[in-house]
MOPAC internal coordinates of N, CA, C and O (Angstrom, degrees):
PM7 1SCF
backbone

  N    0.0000 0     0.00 0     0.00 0    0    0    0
  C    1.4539 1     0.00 0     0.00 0    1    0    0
  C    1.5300 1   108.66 1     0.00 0    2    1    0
  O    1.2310 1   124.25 1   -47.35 1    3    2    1
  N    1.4807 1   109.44 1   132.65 1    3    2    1
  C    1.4408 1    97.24 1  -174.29 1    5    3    2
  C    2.1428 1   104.40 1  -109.22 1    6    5    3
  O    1.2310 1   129.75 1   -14.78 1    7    6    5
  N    1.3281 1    98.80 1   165.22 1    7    6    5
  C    1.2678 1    98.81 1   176.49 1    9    7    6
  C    1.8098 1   125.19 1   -84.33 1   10    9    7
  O    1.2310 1   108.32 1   -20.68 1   11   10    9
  N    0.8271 1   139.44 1   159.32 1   11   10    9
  C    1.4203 1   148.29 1   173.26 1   13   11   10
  C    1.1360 1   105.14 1   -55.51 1   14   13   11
  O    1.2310 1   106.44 1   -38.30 1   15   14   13
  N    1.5903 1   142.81 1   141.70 1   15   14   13
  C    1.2714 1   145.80 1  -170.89 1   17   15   14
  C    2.0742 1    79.65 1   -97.09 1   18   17   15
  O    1.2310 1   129.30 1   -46.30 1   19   18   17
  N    1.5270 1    99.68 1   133.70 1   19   18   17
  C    1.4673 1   127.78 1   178.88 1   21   19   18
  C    1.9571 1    89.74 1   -61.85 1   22   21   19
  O    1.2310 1   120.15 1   -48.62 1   23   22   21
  N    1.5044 1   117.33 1   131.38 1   23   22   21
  C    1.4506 1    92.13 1   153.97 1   25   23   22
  C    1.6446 1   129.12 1   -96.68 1   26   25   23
  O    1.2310 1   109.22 1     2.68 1   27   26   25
  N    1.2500 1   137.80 1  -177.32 1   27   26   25
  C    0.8321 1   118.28 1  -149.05 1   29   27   26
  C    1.5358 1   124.12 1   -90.42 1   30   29   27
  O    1.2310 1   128.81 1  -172.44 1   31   30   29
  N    1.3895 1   100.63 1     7.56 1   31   30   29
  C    1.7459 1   128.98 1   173.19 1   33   31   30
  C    1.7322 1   105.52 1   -83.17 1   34   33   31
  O    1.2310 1   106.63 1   160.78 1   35   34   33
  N    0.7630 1   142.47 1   -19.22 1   35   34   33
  C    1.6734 1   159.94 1   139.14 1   37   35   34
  C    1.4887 1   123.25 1    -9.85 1   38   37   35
  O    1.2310 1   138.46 1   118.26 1   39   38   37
  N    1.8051 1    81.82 1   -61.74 1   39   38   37
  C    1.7158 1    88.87 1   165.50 1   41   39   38
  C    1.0473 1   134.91 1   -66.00 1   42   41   39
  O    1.2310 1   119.39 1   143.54 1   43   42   41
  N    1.6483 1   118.77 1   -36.46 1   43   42   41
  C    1.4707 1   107.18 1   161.10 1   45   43   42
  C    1.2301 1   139.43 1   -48.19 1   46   45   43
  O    1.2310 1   117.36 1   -36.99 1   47   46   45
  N    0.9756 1   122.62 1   143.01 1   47   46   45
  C    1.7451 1   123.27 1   163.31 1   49   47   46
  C    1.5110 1   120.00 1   -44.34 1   50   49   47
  O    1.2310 1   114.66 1    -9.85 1   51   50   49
  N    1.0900 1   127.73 1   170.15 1   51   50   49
  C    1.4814 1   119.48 1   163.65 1   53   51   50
  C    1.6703 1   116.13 1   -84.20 1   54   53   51
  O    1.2310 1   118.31 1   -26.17 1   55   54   53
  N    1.3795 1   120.83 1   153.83 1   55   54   53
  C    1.4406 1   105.14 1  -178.73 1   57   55   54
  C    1.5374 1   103.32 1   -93.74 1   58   57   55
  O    1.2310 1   129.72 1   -33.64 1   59   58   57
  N    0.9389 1    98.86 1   146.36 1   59   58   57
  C    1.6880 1   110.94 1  -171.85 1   61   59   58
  C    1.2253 1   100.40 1   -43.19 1   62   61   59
  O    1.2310 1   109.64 1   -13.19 1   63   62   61
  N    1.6197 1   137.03 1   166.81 1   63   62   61
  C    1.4917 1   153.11 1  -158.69 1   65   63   62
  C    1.6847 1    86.32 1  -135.11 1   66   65   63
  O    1.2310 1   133.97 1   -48.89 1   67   66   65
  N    1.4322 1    90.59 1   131.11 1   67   66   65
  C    1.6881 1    99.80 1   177.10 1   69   67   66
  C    1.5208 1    96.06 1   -80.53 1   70   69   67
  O    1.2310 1   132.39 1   -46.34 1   71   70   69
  N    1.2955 1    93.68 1   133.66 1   71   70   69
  C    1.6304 1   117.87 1   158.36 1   73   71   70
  C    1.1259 1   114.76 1   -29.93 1   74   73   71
  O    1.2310 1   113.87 1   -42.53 1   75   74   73
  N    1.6546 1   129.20 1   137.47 1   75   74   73
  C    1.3644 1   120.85 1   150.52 1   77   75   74
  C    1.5336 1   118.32 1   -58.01 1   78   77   75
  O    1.2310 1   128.18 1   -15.34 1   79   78   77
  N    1.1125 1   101.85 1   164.66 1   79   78   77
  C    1.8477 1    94.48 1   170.62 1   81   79   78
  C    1.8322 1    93.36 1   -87.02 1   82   81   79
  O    1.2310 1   117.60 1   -29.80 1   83   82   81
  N    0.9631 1   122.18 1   150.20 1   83   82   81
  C    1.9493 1   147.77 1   175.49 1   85   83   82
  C    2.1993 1    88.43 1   -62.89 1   86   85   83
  O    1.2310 1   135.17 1   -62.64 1   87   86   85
  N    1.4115 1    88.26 1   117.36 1   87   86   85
  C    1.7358 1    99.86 1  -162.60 1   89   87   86
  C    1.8459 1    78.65 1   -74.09 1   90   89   87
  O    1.2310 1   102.55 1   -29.62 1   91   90   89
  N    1.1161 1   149.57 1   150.38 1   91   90   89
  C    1.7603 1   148.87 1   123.32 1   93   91   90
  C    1.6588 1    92.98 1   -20.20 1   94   93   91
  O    1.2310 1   143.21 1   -34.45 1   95   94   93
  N    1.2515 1    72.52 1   145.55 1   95   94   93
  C    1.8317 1   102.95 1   156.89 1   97   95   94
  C    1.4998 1   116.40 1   -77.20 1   98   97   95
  O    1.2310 1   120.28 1   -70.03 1   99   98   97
  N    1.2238 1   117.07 1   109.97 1   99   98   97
  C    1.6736 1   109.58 1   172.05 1  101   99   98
  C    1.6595 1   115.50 1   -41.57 1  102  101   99
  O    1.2310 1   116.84 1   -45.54 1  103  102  101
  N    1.4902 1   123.62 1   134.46 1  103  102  101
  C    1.3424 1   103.50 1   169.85 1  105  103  102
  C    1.3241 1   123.49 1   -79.65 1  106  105  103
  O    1.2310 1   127.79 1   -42.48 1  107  106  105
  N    1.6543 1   102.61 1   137.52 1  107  106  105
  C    1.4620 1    97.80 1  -175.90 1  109  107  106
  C    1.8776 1   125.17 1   -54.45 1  110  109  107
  O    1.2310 1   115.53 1   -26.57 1  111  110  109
  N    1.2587 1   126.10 1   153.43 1  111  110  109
  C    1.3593 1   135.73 1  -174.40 1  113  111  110
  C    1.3355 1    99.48 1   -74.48 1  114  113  111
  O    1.2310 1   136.20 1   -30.93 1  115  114  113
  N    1.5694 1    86.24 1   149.07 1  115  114  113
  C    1.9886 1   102.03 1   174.66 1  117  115  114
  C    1.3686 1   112.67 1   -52.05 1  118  117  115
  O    1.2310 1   119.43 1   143.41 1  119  118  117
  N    1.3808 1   118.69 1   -36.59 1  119  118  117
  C    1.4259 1   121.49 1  -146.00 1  121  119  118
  C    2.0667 1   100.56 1  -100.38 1  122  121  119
  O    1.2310 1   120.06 1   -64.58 1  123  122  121
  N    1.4759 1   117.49 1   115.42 1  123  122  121
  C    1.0734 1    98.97 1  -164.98 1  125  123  122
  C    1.4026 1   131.11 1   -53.91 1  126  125  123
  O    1.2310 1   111.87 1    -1.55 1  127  126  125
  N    1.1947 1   132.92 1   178.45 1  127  126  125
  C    1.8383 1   123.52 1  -170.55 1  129  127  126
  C    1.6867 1    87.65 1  -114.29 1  130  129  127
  O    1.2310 1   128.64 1   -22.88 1  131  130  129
  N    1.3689 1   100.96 1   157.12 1  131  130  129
  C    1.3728 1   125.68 1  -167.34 1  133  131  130
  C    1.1538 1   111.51 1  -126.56 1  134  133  131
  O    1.2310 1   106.60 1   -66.71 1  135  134  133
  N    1.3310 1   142.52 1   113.29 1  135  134  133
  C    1.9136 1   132.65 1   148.00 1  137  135  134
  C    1.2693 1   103.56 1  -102.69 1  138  137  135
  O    1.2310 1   131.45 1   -12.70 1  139  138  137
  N    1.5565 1    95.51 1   167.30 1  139  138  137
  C    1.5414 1   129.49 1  -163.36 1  141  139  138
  C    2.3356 1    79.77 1   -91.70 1  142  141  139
  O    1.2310 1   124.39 1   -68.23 1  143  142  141
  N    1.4703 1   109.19 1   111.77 1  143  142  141
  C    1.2350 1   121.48 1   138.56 1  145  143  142
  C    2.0795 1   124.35 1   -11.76 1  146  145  143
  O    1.2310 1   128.57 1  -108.57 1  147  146  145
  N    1.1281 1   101.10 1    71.43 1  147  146  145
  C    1.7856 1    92.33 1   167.29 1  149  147  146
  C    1.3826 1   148.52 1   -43.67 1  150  149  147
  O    1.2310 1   128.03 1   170.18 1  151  150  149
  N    1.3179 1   102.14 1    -9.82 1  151  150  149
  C    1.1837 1   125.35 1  -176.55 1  153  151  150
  C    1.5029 1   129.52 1   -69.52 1  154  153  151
  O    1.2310 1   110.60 1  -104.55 1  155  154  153
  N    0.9998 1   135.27 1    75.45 1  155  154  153
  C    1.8018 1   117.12 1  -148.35 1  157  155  154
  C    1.4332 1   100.64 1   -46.03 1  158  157  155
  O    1.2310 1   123.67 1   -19.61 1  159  158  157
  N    1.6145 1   110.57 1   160.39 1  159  158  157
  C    0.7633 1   132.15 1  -177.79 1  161  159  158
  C    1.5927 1   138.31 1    69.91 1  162  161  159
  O    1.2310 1   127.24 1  -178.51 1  163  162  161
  N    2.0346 1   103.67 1     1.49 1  163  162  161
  C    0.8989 1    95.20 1  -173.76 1  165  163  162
  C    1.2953 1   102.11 1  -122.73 1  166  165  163
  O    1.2310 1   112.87 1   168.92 1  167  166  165
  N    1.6525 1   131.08 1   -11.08 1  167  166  165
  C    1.4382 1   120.93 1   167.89 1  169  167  166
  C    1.3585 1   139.69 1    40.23 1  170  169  167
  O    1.2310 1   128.35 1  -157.38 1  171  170  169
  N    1.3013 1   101.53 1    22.62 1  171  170  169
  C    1.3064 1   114.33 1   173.88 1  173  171  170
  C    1.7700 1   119.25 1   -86.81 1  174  173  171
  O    1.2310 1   117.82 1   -29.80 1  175  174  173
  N    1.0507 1   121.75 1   150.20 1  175  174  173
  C    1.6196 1   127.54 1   146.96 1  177  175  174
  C    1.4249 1   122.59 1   -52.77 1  178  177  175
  O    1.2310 1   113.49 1   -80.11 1  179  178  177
  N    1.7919 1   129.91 1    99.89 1  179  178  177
  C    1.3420 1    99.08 1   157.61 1  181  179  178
  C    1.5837 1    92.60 1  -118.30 1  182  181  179
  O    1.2310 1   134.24 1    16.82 1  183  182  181
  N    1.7302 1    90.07 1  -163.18 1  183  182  181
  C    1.1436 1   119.38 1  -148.43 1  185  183  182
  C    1.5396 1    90.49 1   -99.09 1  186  185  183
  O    1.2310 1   127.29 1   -48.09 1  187  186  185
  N    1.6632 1   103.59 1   131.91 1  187  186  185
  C    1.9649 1   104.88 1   161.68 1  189  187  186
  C    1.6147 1   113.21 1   -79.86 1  190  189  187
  O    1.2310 1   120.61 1   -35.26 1  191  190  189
  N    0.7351 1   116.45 1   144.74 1  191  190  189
  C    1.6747 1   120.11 1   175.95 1  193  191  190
  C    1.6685 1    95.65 1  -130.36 1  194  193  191
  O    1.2310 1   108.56 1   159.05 1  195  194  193
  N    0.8756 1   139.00 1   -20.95 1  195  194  193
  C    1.5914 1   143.64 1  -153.56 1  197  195  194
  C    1.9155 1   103.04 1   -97.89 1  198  197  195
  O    1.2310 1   129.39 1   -91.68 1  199  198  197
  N    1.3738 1    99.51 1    88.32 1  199  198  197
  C    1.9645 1    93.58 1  -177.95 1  201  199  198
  C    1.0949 1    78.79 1   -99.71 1  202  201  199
  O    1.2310 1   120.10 1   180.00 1  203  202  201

């Protein structure tokens, strides 16, 4: 089986991909956020404080 002759656009590098612009941070909601506790056995709700 033979291979495909490379054409001669190949050799170049790729040109770099413009950056996204950096999306904002949504602002966090009034109402505090809650997870379910990882801990076995303890299944509780706490509170996030950590934006």
């Amino acid at each position: 089986m033979t291979t495909p002759n490379p054409s001669p656009d190949d050799d170049r590098p790729d040109p770099p991909g413009t950056p996204e612009p950096d999306q904002p941070r949504p602002e966090p909601p009034d109402a505090p956020r809650y997870v379910r506790c990882p801990m076995l056995g303890c299944g509780r709700l706490h509170e996030v404080t950590d934006w």
